[in-house]
DOKOL-603038 format. One record per residue (C-alpha): residue number from 1; residue in three letters; x, y, z. Coordinates in steps of 0.02 Angstrom, whole numbers, plus 50000, padded with zeros to 5 digits. Layout:
<sites>
[site NUM, "ALA", [X, Y, Z]]
...
</sites>
This chain:
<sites>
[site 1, "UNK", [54600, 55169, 54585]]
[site 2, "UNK", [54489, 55110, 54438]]
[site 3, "UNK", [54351, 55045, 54511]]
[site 4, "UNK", [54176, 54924, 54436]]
[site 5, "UNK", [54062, 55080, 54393]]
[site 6, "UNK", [54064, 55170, 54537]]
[site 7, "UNK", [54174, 55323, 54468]]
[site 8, "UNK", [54133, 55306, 54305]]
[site 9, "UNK", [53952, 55263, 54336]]
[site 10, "UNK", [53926, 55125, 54241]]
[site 11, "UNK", [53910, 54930, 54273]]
[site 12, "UNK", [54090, 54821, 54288]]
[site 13, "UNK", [54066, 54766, 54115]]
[site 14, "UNK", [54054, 54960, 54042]]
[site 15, "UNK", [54221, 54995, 54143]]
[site 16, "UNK", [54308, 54830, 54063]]
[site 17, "UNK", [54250, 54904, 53908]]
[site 18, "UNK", [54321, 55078, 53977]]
[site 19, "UNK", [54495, 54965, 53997]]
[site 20, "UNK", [54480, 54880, 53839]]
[site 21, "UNK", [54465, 55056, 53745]]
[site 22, "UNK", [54614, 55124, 53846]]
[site 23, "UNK", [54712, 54970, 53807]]
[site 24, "UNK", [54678, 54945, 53600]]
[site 25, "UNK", [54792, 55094, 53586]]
[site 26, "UNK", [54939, 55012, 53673]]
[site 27, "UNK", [54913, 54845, 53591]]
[site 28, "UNK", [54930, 54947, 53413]]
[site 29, "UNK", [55067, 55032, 53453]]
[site 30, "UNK", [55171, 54897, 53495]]
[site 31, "UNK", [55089, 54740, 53556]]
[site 32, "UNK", [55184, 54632, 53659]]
[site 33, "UNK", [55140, 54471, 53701]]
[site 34, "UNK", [55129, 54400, 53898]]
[site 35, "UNK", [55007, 54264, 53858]]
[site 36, "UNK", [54883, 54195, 53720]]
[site 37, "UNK", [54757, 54324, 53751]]
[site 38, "UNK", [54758, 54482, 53663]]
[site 39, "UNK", [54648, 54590, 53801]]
[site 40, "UNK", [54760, 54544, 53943]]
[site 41, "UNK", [54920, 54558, 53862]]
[site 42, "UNK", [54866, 54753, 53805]]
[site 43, "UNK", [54821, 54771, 54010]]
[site 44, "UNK", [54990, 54681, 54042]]
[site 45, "UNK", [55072, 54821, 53909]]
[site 46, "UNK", [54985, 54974, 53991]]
[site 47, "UNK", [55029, 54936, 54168]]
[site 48, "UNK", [55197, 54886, 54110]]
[site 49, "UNK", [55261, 55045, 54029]]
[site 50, "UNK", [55163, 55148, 54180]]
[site 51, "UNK", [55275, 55045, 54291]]
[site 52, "UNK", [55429, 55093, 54183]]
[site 53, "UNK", [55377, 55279, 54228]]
[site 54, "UNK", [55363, 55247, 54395]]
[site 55, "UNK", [55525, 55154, 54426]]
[site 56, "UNK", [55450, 54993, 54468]]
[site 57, "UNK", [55467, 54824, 54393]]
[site 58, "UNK", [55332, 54702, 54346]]
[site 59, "UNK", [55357, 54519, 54311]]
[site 60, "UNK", [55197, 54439, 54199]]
[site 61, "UNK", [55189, 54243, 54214]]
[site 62, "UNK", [55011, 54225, 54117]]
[site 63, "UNK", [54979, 54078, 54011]]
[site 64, "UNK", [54809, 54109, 53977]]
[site 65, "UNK", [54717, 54036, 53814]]
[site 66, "UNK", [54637, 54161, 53666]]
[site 67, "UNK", [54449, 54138, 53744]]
[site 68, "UNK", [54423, 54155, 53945]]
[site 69, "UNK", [54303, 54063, 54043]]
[site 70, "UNK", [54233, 54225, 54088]]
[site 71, "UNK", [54182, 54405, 53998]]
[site 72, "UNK", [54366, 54489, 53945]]
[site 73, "UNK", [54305, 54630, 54026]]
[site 74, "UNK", [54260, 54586, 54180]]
[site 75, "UNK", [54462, 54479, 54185]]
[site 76, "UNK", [54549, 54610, 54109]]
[site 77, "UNK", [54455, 54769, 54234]]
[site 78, "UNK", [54508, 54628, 54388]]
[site 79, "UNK", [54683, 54626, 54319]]
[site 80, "UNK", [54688, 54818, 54310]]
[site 81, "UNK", [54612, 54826, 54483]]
[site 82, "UNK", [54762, 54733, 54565]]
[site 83, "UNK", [54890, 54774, 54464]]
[site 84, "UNK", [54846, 54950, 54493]]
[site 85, "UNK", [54836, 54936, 54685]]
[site 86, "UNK", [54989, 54871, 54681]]
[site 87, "UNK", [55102, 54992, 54587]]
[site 88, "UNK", [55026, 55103, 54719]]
[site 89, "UNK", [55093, 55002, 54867]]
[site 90, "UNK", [55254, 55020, 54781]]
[site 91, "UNK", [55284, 55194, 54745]]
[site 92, "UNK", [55337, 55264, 54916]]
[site 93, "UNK", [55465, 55110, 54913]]
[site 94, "UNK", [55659, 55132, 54894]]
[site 95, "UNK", [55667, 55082, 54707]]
[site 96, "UNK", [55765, 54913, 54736]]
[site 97, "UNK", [55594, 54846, 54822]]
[site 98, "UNK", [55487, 54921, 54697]]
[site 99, "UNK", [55423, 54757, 54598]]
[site 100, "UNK", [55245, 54682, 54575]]
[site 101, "UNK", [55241, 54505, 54503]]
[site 102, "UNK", [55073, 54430, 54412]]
[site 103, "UNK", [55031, 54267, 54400]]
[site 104, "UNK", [54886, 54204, 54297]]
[site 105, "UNK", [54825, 54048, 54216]]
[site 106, "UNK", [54689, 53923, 54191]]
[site 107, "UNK", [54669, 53822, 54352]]
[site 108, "UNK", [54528, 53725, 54261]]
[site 109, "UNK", [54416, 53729, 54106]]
[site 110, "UNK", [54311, 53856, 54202]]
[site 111, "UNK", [54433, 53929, 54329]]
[site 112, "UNK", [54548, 54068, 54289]]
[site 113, "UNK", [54698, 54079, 54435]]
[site 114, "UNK", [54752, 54255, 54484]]
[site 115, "UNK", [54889, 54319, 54603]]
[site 116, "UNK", [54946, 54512, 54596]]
[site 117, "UNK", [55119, 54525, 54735]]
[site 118, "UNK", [55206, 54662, 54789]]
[site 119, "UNK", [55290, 54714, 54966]]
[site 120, "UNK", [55224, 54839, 55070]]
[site 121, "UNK", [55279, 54959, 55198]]
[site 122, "UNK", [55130, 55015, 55328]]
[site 123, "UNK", [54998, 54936, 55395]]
[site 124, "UNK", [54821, 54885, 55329]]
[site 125, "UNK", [54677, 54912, 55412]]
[site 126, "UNK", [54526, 54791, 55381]]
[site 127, "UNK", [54336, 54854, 55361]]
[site 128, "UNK", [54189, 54753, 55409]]
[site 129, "UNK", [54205, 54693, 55224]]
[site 130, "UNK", [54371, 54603, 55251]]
[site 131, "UNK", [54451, 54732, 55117]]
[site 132, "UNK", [54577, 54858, 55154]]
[site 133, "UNK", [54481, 55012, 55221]]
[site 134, "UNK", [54553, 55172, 55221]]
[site 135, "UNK", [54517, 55365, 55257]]
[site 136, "UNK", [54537, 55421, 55089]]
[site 137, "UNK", [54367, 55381, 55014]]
[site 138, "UNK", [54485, 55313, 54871]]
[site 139, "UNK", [54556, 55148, 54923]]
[site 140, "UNK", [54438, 55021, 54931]]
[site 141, "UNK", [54325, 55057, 54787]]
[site 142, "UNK", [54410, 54934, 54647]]
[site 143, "UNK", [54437, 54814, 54771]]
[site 144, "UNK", [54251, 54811, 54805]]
[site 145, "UNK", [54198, 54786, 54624]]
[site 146, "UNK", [54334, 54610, 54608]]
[site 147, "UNK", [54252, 54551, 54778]]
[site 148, "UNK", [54082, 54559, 54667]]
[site 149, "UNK", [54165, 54514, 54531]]
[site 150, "UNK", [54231, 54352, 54610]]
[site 151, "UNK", [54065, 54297, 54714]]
[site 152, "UNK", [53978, 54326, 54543]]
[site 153, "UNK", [54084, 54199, 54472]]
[site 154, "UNK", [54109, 54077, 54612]]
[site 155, "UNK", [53898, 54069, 54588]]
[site 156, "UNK", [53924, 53999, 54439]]
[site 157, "UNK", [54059, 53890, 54441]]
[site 158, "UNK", [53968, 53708, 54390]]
</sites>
């Protein structure tokens, strides 16, 4: 799971950076565009081709401007978060059901809309939190750092 900082010990925006740097080279190679904005489209590339290599499908409806509301960053490490969780749900999936479906856009000047689907098969277990806990110290961590991220924004939503 990429998480905000925890792993890689830095703050949320140093990992967006981290998934801005890991993106640039996918976006060179052979940028394909999913919306108007060049960061998330290189997410929407990387987590497309790892799907590819996974056997899962991923359908990007984004129609998000050049400039975000919010740091690139901070959107595009969100994006990563839940697209990554995911493709993880997925995997143990016969390969028919293995699909993940993105929806983003502007909801306002100010507001960006995100939804990350996929099916499931297990159940989820709830912390204290409200987030999915789990016994692998693993799961959790990313989901943690777009909770923050969100109530960070939410503050400052006029």
């Amino acid at each position: 799971v990429a998480d905000g900082g925890e792993v890689f010990g830095g703050s949320e925006a140093e990992t967006g950076e981290y998934y801005l740097q890991q993106f640039a080279d996918a976006s060179e190679a052979g940028y394909t565009r999913y919306c108007g904005n060049i960061a998330a489209d290189a997410v929407a590339s990387h987590y497309t081709a790892y799907a590819d290599s996974q056997g899962a499908d991923i359908e990007w409806h984004m129609n998000l401007p050049p400039e975000l509301p919010m740091n690139e960053s901070e959107y595009c490490a969100v994006l990563g978060n839940l697209v990554e969780n995911a493709l993880k749900a997925v995997k143990n999936l016969p390969e028919e059901r293995r699909r993940v479906t993105v929806i983003s856009s502007l909801l306002s000047d100010a507001i960006i809309g995100l939804s990350v689907e996929n099916p499931f098969c297990g159940s989820v277990v709830l912390g204290r939190n409200g987030l999915p806990r789990s016994d692998s110290g693993e799961h959790g961590i990313g989901l943690m750092s777009v909770q923050n991220t969100v109530k960070r924004h939410l503050r400052e939503i006029p």
